[in-house]
N, C-alpha and C positions, 0 to 999 in steps of 0.2 A: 632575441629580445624578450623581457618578462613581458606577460601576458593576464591579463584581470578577467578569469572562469570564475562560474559560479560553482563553490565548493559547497561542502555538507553545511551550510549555515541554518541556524534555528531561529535568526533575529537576535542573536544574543551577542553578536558585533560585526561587521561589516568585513564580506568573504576577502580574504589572503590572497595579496599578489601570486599566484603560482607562475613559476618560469616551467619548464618545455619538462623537466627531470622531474618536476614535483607533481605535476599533475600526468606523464607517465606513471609514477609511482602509484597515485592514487585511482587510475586506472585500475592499476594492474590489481591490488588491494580488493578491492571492491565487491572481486566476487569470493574471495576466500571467508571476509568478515561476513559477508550474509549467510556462506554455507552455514559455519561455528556458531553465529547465531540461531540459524535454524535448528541447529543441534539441541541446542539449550529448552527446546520445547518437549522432545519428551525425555532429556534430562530432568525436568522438573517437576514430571510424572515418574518418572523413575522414582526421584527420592521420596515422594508423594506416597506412594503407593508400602504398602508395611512387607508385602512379601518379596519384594525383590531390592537384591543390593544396591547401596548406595554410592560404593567407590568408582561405580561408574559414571554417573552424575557428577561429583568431585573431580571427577577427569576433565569431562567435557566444558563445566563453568573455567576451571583452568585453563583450558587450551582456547577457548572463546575470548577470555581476558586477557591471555597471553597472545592472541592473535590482533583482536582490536588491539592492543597499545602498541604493538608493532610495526602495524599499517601507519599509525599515528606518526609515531616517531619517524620512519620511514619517510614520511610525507615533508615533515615538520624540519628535518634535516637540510632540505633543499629547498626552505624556504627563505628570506629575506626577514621576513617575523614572525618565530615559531611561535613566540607567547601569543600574537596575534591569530594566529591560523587556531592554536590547541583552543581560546574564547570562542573563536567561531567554530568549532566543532565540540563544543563543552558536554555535546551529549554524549559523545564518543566518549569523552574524560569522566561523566558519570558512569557509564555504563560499564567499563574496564572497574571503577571499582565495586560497584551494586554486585557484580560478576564475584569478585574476590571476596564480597564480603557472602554471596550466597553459596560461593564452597567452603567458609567457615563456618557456618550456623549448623546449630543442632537439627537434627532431622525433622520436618515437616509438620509430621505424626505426633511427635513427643513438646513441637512448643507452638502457640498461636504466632506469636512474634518472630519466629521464624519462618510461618509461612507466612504470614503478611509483605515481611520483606523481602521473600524471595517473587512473592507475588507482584510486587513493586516494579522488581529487577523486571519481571516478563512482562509486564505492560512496556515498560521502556524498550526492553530488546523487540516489541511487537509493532511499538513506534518508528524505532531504528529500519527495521525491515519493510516497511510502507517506504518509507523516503527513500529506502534505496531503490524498491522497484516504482516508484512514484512515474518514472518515463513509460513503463509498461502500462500503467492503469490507466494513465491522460494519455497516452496514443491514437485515440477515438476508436471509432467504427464499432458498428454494432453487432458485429458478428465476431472480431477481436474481443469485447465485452461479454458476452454469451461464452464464447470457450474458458475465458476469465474466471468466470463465474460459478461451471458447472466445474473447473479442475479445485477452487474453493470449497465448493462445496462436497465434491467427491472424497477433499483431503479431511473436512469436518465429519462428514461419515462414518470413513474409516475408522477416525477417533473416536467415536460416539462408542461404533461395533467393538473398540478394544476396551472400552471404560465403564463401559455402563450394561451391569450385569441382566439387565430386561430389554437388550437390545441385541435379538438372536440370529440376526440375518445382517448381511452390507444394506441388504434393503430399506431396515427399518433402521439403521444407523444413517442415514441418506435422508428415511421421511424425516426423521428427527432432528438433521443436522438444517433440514429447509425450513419447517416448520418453526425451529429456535432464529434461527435468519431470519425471516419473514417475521418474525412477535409475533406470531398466529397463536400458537400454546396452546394445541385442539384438547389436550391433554390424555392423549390415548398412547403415548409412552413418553415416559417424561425422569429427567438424571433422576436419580438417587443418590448415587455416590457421593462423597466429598469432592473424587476427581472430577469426574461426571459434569458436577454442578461448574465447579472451577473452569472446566473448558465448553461449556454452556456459554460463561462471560464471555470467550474470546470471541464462539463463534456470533453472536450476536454483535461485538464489535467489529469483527472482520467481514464477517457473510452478509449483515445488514447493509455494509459501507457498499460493496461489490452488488448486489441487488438494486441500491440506489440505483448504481451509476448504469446500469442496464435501463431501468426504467427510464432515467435521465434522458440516453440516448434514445430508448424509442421515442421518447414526446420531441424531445431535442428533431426527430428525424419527421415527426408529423406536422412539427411547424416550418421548418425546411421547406417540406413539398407543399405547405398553403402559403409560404414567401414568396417560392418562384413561380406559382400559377397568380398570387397577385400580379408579382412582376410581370409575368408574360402579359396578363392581358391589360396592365396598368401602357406597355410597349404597343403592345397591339393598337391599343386607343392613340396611343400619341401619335402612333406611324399614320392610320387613319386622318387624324387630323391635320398632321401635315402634308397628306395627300390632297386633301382639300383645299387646304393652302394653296398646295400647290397649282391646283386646277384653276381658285380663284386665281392667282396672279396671273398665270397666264391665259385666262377669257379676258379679263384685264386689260392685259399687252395689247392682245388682239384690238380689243373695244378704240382703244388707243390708236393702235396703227391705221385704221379703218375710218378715223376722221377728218 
């Protein structure tokens, strides 16, 4: 019997009956479209960059665009209203073509407007890849949050150490990928490059959002433990008082019986 799950919806119309096939489907989907998305990120530095080839980049947005619309249809196949379902996933439907249109753009390097747009396309595919892991990051705990955190920022590092030519150690691709997270900007290494500066913006969008939610959770965790010490002793007093209660009633009784 069809079934009403919450699908990839953005608010942009009201999630798709899926029956038992179509949300197997989009199961299964789910992790292939985040890998090929993931790909697309230093696809994007790839064509970025002047000394190294761009047909491999062209590959990747290809096969990222040709993999989201596949999932699509895929899903949309086995639904009851596909028009309805593709509305509520319209950013999947943007992004299969952002995708195609940034394996057809001049290179990077050579036009403003083509990195603009393909810079467009990664914010979206960076939006996309949040929602898919969105159950990872709201799972709570604070120490699930801390591993979160430090694999973010290890991944930002790494990037800093490949991009930015005053960043000579993992080390200082690390201080710098925390330092840009945090908006601290001590200014004692800092991008240069076109690229550099480029994935400065993300790590500030991604590594700021993951530091929150750490911070979140530690305050989240200190008003916790002054909740249940109210509670407890808010408990304590009532049990006390209805001890008293209790006592009165029965010297009471007693008072009673004894006349």
């Amino acid at each position: 019997m069809p079934h009403r799950i919450s699908t990839r919806s953005w608010g942009l119309a009201r999630p798709s009956p899926l029956n038992a096939t179509a949300a197997r489907a989009e199961r299964y989907w789910r992790w292939p479209v985040l890998m090929v998305l993931f790909a697309t990120i230093p696809a994007f530095y790839i064509e970025l960059l002047e000394n190294l080839p761009t047909p491999l980049a062209l590959a990747i947005y290809l096969v990222a665009a040709g993999v989201t619309a596949l999932s699509l249809w895929r899903v949309a196949r086995h639904v009851s209203h596909p028009r309805q379902y593709l509305r509520s996933n319209a950013l999947d439907v943007l992004l299969v073509v952002g995708l195609l249109v940034a394996a057809l753009l001049p290179p990077s390097a050579l036009s403003n407007q083509a990195l603009a747009a393909r810079l467009f396309v990664a914010l979206l595919t960076l939006l996309r890849m949040v929602w898919a892991i969105k159950s990872w990051v709201t799972r709570g705990g604070l120490g699930y949050l801390l591993s979160l955190a430090l694999l973010v920022l290890g991944f930002c590092g790494v990037g800093f150490w490949a991009l930015e030519p005053r960043v000579h150690s993992l080390g200082d691709g690390l201080w710098l990928a925390f330092t840009t997270a945090a908006t601290v900007g001590y200014g004692d290494i800092v991008p240069t490059t076109p690229a550099a500066k480029i994935f400065a913006v993300f790590v500030v969008l991604l590594g700021y959002a993951v530091l929150s939610l750490v911070t979140a959770a530690i305050a989240s965790f200190w008003v916790e433990s002054s909740e249940r010490r109210m509670e407890r002793d808010i408990l304590r007093d009532m049990h006390a008082q209805l001890r008293g209660l209790h006592e009165e009633v029965a010297a009471l009784k007693d008072e009673l019986r004894h006349k």
